[in-house]
N, C-alpha and C positions, 0 to 999 in steps of 0.2 A: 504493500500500500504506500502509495507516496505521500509528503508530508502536505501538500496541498490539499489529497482527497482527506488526510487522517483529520486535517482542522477545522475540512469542511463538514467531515461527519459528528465532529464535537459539537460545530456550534448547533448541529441541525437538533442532537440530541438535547441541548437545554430545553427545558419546557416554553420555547418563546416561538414565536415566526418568524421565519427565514424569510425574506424578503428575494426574491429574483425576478431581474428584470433587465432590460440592455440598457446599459449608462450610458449609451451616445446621446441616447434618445432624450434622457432625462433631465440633460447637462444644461442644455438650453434650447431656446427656439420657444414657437408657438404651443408645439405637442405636448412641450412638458408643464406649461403654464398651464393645461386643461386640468380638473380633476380624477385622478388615475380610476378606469373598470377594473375590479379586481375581481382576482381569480382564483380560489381557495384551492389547496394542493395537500391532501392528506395519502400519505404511501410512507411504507417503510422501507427507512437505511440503517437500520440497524437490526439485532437480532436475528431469529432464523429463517425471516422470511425477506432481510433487508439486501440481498443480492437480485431479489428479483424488483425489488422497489427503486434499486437507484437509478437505473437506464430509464426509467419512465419517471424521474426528476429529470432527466438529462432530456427527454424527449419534449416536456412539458416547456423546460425552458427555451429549448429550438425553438418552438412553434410560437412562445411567446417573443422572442427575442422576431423571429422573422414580420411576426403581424405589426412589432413596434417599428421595425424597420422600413415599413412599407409606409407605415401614416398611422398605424393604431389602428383602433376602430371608432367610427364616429368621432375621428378627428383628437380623441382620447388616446392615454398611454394603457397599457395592461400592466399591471402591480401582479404579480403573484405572493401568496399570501401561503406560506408554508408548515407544516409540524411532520414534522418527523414520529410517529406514531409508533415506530423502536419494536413492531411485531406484538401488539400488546393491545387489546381489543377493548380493556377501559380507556387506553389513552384514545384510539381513535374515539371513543362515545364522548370525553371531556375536549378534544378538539373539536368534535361536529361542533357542539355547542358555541364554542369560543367561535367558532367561524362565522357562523350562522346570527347568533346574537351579537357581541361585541364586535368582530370584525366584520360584520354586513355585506360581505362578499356576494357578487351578483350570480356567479356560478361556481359549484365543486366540482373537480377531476379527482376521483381516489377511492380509495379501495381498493382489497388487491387477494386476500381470500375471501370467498364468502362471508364468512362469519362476519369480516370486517364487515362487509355490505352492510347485511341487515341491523350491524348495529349501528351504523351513522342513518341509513334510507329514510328510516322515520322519521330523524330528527328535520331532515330537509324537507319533508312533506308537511312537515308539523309546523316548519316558519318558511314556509314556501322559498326556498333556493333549490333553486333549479342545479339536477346533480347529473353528471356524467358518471358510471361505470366504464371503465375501459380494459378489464381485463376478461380473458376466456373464461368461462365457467358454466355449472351445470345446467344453464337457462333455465326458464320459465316466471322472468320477476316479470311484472304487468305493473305499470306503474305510468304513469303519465306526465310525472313531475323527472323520471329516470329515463336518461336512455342510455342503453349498452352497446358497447361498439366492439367487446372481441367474440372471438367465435363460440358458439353453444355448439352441445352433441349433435345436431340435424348436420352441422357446416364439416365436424370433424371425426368425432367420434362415428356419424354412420359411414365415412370412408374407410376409416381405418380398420375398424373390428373385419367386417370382412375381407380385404386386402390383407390380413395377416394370418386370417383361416385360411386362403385362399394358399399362402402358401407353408403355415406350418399343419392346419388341422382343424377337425371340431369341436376336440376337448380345450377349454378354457380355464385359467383357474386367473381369481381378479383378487391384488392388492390395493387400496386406496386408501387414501388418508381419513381420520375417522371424525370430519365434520360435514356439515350438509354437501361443500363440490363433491369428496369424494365417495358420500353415499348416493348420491343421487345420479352422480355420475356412472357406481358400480350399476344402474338400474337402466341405465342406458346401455350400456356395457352389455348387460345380461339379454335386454332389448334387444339390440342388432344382431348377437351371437343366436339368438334363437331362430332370428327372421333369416338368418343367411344357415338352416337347420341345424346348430352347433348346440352344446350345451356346456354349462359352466358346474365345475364338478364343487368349487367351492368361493366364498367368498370374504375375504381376512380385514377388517378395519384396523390401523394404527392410528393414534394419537401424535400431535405433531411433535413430540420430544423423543420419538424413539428412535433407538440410534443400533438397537441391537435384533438382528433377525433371525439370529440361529435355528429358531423354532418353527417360525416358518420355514423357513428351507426345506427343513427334514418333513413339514407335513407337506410341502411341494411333491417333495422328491417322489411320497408315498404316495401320493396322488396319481403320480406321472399325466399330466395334463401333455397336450401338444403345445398349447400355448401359453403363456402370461399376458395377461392386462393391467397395465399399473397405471393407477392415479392416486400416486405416493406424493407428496406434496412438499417442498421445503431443504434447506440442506441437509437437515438431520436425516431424511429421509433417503438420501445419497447414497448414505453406507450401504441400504440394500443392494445396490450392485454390487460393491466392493465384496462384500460378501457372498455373492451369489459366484462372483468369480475365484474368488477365494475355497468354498465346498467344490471346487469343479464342475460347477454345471454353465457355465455361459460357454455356448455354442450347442448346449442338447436339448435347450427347451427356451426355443426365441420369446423376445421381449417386444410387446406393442405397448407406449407407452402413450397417454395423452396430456403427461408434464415434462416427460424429460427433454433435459437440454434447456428448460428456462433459467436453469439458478447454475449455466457454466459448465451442467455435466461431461459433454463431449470432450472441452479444454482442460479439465481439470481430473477427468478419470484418464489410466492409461486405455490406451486402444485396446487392449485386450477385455478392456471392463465394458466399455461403451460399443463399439463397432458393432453393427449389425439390427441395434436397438431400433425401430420403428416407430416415430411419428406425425402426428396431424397437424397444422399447425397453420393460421391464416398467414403466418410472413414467417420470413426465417432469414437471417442475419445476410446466410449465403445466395441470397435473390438479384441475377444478375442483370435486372433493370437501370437503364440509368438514374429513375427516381429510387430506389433501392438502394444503388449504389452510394449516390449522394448523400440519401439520409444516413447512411453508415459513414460515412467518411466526416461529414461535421461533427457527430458525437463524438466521433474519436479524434478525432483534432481538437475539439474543445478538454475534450479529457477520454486523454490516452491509454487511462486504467479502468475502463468503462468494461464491465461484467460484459457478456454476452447480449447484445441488440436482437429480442425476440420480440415473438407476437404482443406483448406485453409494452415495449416503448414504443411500435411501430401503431398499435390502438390509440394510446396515450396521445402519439403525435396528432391522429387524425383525426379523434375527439375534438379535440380543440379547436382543431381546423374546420370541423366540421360546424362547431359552435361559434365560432369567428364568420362564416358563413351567414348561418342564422341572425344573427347580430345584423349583418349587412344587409339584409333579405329584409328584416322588420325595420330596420332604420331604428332601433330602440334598444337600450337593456331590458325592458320591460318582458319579466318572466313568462308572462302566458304568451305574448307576442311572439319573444322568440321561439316560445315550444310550437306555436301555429307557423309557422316560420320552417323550424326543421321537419315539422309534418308533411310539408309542401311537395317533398320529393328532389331533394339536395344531395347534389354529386359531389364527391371531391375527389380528385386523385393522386393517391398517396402512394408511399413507398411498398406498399402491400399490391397497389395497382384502383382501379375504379371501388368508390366505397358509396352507398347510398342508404339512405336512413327508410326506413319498411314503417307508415304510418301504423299498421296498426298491431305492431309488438314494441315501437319503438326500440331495434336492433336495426343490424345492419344487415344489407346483403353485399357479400363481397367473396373474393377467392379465399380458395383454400388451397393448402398442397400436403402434398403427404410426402413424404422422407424417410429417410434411411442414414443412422452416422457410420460414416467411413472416414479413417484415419484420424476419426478425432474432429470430425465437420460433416457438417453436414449435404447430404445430396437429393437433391429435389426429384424425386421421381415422378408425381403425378400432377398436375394443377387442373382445380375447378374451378372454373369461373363464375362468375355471379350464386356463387352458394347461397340459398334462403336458410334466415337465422329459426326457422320454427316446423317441428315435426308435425307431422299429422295429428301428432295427442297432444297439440298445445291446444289452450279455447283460448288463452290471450287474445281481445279483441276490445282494444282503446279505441276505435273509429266508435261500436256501438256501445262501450260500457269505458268511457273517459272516465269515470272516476275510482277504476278498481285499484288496488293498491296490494295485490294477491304477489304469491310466488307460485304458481301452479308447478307441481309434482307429477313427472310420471308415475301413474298406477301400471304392477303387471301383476 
């Protein structure tokens, strides 16, 4: 860690706001003399979910830094208003508030596991601040005051499950992390592997502290499943490969995953650990577009020690962007405005490729790809285009019921 990121993660970690914004902008001229739209920024950089938090600080500030650089919006600077929330689900609940109440921020981007969600969601429906979600997860929030912009199981999860039966089998056996993404997730999991006629022999929840999987392994082994399905969640969660390579079994019973690789696995396991693993994923670092390429190339020029650029900064980025749109569309900060605004059928095209907002799940439709790591990176095997964020068993339906505030749940 360099001493720049190490100071900048101290200061993030005091209980106060981080302020990020571009200081050209701010220095002088007409722009900076306006009253700053601020933009509330809750994601963690610390703890064991803060590797996947920091690139979509890094993302966040891009996209602010470019909108100040162009004119702002409505002739306004963008203020981002920060807390570093350190993996720790009271401080996200005691920052909503502070945002929301005291700092009056006009829009949120953050969250970053479910759990986090639902525990800020209500707080912003309860003092109307309009929130961004931007990270993948198990879909089904309905919300009108929310819009999510990474991929749900319809975008990813149903390419992958089968694409990996396809080429290991129909026995499945599913790891997942033991909060609503990765139950809910196992349930989509179980979903796809039935419809493509496979079956799942068993199903293992962890807690996000474990670090030790010896016991699974041995009920793996005893299982002999054809396949793995993991939505293991977090660094702690890592080890399960290290371990899995470690018993000898990586290369006799392949890994479809739909987290790995967001918190660095590829670069930081050796090849022998990671190679071969399978995922789903609407952007992937390795996307050799020239908006792709770009948006990789600023973060890391801005900071050089930047974790892995996944689906996770590249949503971040387009959120914003997307909501910088809406902004421009209603001519106003005014919250119902811009939500009628991003209703409208607003394109933006981002490092992921074309992204457009789905009035009535308020999600995105956009590509997906699915992948393979080799050598420790990743390789883009398949791309979907204009993927829809909602399966057949969603009822989310904000066009005729605007006021529901539901997370709807697959039943199987």
């Amino acid at each position: 860690m360099t001493l720049s990121r190490r100071r900048f993660l101290q200061r993030s970690a005091l209980a106060t706001s981080t302020l990020i914004a571009a200081p050209a902008v701010f220095r002088s001229g007409a722009l900076a003399a306006e009253n700053p739209i601020t933009v509330g920024s809750l994601h963690d950089q610390s703890g064991p979910i803060g590797t996947s938090g920091t690139p979509m600080v890094y993302a966040l500030q891009l996209a602010v830094d470019e909108i100040n650089a162009g004119g702002g919006l409505l002739g306004r600077p963008l203020k981002v208003i920060h807390y570093d929330t350190q993996s720790n689900i009271q401080l996200y609940s005691q920052y909503a508030q502070q945002l929301a109440v005291k700092d009056k921020v006009d829009v949120v981007h953050g969250g970053i596991t479910s759990a986090s969600r639902e525990a800020i969601r209500p707080t912003f429906d309860r003092f109307k601040v309009l929130y961004f979600y931007n990270t993948l997860y198990e879909g089904g929030v309905c919300d009108r005051n929310t819009f999510c912009t990474g991929t749900t199981p319809a975008q990813t999860v149903e390419k992958l499950v089968p694409s990996a039966m396809k080429k290991a089998g129909k026995k499945a056996y599913i790891i997942a992390a033991d909060y609503n993404y990765g139950q809910i997730t196992a349930k989509w999991m179980t979903k796809y592997c039935k419809d493509n006629g496979g079956e799942i022999l068993s199903t293992d929840f962890f807690p996000l502290d474990v670090t030790n999987f010896g016991s699974t392994i041995s009920k793996i082994q005893a299982a002999k499943p054809d396949l793995i399905l993991s939505a293991l969640v977090g660094g702690n969660h890592t080890a399960f490969y290290r371990q899995w390579t470690a018993a000898g079994m990586k290369g006799k019973i392949p890994i479809a995953s739909t987290t790995f690789g967001l918190v660095n696995e590829p670069s930081t396991l050796d090849a022998a650990e990671s190679d071969a693993i399978i995922g789903a994923y609407g952007y992937f670092e390795e996307l050799t577009t020239p908006a792709s390429k770009s948006f990789v190339e600023k973060i890391k020029k801005a900071h050089p020690d930047s974790p892995y650029i996944s689906e996770l900064a590249s949503c971040t980025y387009e959120g914003v962007m997307l909501w910088a749109e809406g902004v421009k569309k209603a001519g106003s900060i005014d919250r119902m405005k811009v939500i009628e605004a991003l209703e409208s059928g607003l394109v933006f095209d981002g490092p992921s490729g074309k992204v457009s907002l789905d009035k009535q799940t308020h999600h995105t439709v956009r590509n997906a790809f699915l992948a393979e790591v080799k050598d420790r990176k990743w390789s883009v095997l398949e791309t979907y285009t204009d993927a829809k964020p909602a399966d057949t068993a969603s009822v989310c339906d904000l066009v005729k019921n605007p006021n529901d505030v539901k997370q709807y749940i697959i039943n199987l």
